[in-house]
VEXKOLPA-585295 format. One record per residue (C-alpha): chain; x, y, z. Coordinates in steps of 0.02 Angstrom, whole numbers, plus 50000, padded with zeros to 5 digits. Layout:
N
c;xx;yy;zz
A;X;Y;Z
...
# end
This chain:
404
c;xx;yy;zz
A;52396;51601;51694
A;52429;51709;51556
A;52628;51644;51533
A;52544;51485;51523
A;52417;51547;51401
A;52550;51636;51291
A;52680;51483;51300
A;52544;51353;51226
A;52502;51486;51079
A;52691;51502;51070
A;52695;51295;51049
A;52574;51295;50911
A;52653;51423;50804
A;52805;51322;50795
A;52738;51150;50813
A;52620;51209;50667
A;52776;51309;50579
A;52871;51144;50570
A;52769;51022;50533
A;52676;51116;50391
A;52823;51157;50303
A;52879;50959;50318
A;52716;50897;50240
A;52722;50999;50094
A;52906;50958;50056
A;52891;50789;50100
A;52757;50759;49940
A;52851;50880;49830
A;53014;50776;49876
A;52935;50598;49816
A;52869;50702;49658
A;53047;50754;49606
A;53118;50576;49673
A;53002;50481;49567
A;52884;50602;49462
A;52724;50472;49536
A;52575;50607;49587
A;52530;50456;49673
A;52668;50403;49777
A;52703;50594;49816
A;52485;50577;49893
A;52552;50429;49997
A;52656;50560;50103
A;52504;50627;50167
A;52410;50485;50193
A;52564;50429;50311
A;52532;50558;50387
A;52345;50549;50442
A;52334;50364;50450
A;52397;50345;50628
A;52246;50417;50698
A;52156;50282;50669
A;52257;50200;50806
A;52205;50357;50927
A;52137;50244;51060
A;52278;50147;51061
A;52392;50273;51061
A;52311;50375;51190
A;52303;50231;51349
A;52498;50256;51339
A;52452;50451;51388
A;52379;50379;51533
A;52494;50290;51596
A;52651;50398;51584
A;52691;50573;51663
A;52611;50696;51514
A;52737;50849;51509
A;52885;50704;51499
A;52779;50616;51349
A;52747;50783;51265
A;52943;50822;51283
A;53000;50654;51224
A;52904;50630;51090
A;52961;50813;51005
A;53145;50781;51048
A;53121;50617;50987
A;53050;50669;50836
A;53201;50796;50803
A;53313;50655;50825
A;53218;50562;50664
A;53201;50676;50546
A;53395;50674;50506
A;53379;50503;50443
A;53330;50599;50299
A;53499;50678;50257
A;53527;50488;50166
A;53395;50525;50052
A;53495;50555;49874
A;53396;50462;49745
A;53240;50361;49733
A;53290;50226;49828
A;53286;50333;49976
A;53113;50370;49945
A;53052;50251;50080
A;53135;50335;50203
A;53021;50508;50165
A;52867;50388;50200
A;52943;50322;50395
A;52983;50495;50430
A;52788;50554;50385
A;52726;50396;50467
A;52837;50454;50648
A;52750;50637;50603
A;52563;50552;50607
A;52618;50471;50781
A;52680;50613;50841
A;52537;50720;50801
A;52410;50604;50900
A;52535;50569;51044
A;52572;50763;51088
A;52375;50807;51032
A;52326;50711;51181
A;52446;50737;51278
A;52454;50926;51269
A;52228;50896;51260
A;52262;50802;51418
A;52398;50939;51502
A;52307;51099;51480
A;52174;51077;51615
A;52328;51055;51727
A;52392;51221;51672
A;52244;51349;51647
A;52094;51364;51739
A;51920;51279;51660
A;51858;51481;51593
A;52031;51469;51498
A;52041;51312;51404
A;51902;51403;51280
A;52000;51555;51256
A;52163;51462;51227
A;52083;51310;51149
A;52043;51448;51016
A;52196;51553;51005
A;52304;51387;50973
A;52180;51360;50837
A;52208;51518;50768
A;52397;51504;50767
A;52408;51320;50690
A;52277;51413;50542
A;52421;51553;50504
A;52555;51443;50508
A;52467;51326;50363
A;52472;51510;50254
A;52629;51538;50303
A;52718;51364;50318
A;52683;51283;50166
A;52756;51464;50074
A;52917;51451;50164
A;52959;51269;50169
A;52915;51273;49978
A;53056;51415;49966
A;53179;51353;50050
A;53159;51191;49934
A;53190;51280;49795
A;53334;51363;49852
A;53425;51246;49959
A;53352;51082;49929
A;53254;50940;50051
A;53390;50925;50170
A;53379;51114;50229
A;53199;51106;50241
A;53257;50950;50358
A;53380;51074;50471
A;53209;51184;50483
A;53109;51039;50547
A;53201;50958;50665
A;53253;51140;50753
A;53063;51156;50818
A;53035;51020;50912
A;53186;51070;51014
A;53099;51232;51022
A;52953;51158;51052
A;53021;51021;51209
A;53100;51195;51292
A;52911;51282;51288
A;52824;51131;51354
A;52992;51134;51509
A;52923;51308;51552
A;52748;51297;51590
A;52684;51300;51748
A;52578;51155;51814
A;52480;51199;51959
A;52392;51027;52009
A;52465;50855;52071
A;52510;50714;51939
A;52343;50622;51881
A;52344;50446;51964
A;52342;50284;51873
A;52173;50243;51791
A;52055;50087;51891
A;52081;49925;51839
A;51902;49942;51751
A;51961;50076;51654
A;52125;50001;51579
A;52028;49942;51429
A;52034;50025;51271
A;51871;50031;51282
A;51859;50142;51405
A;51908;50302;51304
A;51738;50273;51208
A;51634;50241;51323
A;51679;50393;51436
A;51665;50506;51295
A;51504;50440;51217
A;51403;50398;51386
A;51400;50607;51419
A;51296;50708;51310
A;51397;50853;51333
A;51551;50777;51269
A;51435;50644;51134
A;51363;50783;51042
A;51512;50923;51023
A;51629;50777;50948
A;51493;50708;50848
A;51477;50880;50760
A;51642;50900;50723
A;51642;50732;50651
A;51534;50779;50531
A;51589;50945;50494
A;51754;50900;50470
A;51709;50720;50371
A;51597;50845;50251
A;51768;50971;50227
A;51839;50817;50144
A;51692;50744;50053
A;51659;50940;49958
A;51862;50967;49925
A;51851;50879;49750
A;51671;50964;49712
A;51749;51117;49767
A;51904;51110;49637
A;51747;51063;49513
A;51656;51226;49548
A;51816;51322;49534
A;51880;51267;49361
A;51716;51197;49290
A;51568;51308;49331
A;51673;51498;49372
A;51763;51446;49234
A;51951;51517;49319
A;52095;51470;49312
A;52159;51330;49444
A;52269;51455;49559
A;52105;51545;49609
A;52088;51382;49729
A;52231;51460;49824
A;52112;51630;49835
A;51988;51506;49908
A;52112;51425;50032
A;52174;51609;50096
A;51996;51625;50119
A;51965;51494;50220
A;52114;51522;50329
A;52075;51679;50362
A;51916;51627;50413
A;51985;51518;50552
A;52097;51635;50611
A;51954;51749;50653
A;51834;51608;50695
A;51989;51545;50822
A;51988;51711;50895
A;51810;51721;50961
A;51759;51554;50988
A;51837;51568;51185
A;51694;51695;51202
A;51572;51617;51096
A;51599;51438;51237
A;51574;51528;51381
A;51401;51636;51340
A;51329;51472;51224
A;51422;51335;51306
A;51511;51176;51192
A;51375;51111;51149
A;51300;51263;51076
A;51448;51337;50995
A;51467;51155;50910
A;51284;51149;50816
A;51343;51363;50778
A;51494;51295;50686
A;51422;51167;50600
A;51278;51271;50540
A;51391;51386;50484
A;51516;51280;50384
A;51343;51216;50305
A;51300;51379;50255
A;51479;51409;50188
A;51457;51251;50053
A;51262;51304;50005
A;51361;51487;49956
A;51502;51412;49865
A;51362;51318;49747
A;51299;51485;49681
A;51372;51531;49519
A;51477;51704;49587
A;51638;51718;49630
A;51619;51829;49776
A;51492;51724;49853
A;51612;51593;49836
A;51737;51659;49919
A;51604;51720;50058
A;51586;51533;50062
A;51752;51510;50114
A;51769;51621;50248
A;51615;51555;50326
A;51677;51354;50314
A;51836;51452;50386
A;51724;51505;50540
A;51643;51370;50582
A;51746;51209;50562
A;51868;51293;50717
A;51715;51327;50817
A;51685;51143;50791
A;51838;51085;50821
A;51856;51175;50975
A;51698;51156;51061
A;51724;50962;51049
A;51894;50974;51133
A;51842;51110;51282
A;51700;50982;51308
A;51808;50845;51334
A;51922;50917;51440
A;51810;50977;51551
A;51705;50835;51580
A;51822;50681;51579
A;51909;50609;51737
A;52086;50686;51728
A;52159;50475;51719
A;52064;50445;51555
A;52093;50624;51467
A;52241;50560;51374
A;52135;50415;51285
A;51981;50488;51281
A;52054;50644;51185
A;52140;50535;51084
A;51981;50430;51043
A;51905;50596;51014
A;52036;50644;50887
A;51993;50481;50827
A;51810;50511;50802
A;51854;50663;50697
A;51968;50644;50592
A;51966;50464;50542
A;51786;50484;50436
A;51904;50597;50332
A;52009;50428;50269
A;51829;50387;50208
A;51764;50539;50151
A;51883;50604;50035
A;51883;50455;49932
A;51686;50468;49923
A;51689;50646;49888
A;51809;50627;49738
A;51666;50496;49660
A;51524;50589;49707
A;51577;50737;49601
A;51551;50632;49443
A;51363;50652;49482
A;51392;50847;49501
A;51478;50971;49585
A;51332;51045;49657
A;51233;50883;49712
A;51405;50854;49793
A;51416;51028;49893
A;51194;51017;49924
A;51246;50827;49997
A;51362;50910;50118
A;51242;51036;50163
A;51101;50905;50192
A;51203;50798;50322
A;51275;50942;50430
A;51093;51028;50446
A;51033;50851;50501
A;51179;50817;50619
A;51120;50990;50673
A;50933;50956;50702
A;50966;50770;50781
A;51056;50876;50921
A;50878;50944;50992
A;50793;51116;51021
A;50867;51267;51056
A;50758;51281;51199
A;50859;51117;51258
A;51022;51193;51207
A;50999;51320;51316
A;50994;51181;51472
A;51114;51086;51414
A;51218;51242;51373
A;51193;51260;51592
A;51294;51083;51586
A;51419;51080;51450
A;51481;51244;51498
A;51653;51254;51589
A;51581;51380;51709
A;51415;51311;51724
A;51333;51254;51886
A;51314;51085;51831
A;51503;51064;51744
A;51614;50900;51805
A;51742;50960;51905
A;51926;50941;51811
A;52021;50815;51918
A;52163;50838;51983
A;52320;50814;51829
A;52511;50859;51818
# end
């Protein structure tokens, strides 16, 4: 399975390359269009709003062949993204804000679908190795991307940044052609299970799947809420200048490259469910250090958030693919994407009037609600057990259904 391994990282670096480089340009292209700061923030929120419609969104997974969806959607989103050649002026702009809108559909269509395909195409010891190299990639291509994208706006304008864009999703259709699936095509889900309620219940009635998700909720709502706090520590208590935040977001992303990189390991000695209350401990940790008045420790601070959120991240989504019915994976990873990344619509916000009360209180706040996520969990001495049951090796582990 290592083609299939290697193709899937391949996917992500370009997938990641791609769409990074679009996001950026997309809010710098509304800022020159317009000069609003405000109308060039929209552009992201485009972006992330379609989550919200995860569940939704991921019943049509189910009910379509996945590696067809997956390829669609990218060539389909290469064939949009030229609409954006018409944009001269600012009464173009709207058409920057459909194109970011298809991006955020995109995004939760091939997440779950590709969630939903890679039990089909690795074995279940894999999908926590992989599950954390694709992390990896995606974190070097946001270092990378946004650096490149930027440059070739400045030197060639929106529209080549446009050629760049719509070229990797071709790319990207071609990978997805070549992998190898290895198991039948996933039947159609019951008639009981055609509701869109079904995606939450399967993933909340399991604790092993309940509990990873749940932490990454939290970890990655609290990533949002400390941002603005974070910019406050930076340029009111260090006292430097504003580009050390891009020290801080190196930092970070280096972190997650090397947290991507072990967390594989890290599922299958601890299990999901133990690697999830790791992470989240040690993204906590990372916002107590960034509250002490040091840069160094600050930047420390970084790199640990860096480490942890991935571990997170990934233990929710090894969980749910390895302990949902093969017919539901497509909604219930898209509920699950869902679940943790929609608190961030709510957390930002919050964050940003929170830091009016302090920077610190802010970060301390953060701190407070990941240890307790962490403690609700339960012992260690339970973790261990349940570590026997979340684990995709374990004797206890739901057997992956059968998928194409």
């Amino acid at each position: 399975m290592r083609r299939n391994a290697g193709l899937f990282v391949a996917i992500s670096l370009l997938s990641g390359f791609g769409s990074s480089a679009m996001s950026l340009v997309a809010g710098i292209w509304i800022l020159d269009l317009t000069g609003s700061t405000s109308l060039a923030a929209l552009a992201g929120l485009c972006v992330y709003a379609p989550v919200l419609a995860g569940p939704w969104l991921g019943a049509l997974v189910d009910r379509v062949p996945r590696r067809p969806l997956v390829i669609g959607v990218n060539l389909a989103l290469a064939a949009v993204l030229p609409a954006l050649f018409a944009v001269r002026g600012p009464g173009q702009t709207w058409l920057i804000f459909a194109v970011s809108c298809a991006y955020g559909v995109s995004y939760v269509l091939i997440d779950a679908g590709e969630t939903a395909l890679l039990p089909s195409a690795l074995s279940a010891s894999e999908l926590g190795d992989v599950n954390g190299w694709r992390s990896s990639a995606q974190e070097g291509m946001k270092l990378v991307a946004p650096l490149a994208g930027a440059g070739l706006y400045a030197w060639r304008g929106g529209h080549a940044v446009v050629v760049l864009s719509a070229a990797t999703p071709v790319l990207v259709a071609l990978l997805y052609a070549a992998v190898r699936l290895r198991r039948t095509p996933q039947g159609r889900p019951s008639l009981s299970d055609r509701g869109l309620r079904a995606g939450i219940s399967v993933l909340t009635r399991q604790r092993a799947t309940r509990v990873p998700v749940a932490l990454a909720a939290v970890s990655i709502a609290m990533s949002g809420f400390s941002t603005a706090a974070i910019y406050a520590i930076v340029v009111s208590e260090l006292r430097l200048p504003t580009t050390f935040l891009g020290v801080l977001a190196s930092a970070q992303g280096a972190g997650s490259i090397a947290g991507g990189l072990a967390v594989g390991r890290l599922i299958r000695r601890w299990g999901p469910l133990g690697v999830g209350v790791a992470g989240t401990a040690l993204f906590a940790l990372g916002c107590l250090a960034r509250c002490l008045p040091w840069w160094p420790v600050t930047v420390g601070g970084a790199v640990l958030a860096g480490v942890g959120l991935p571990w997170t991240l990934v233990a929710a989504v090894t969980a749910v693919q390895t302990h949902t019915p093969t017919p539901l994976l497509g909604r219930v990873a898209a509920t699950a994407n869902t679940a943790m990344f929609g608190p961030l619509v709510v957390a930002i916000p919050l964050g940003s009037a929170a830091v009016h009360l302090g920077a610190r209180p802010t970060l301390i706040a953060a701190v407070v609600i990941c240890l307790t996520a962490v403690a609700a969990t339960s012992p260690w001495r339970d973790g261990i057990r349940d570590r026997r049951l979340a684990g995709p090796t374990g004797q206890g582990a739901v057997p992956i259904g059968r998928e194409g």
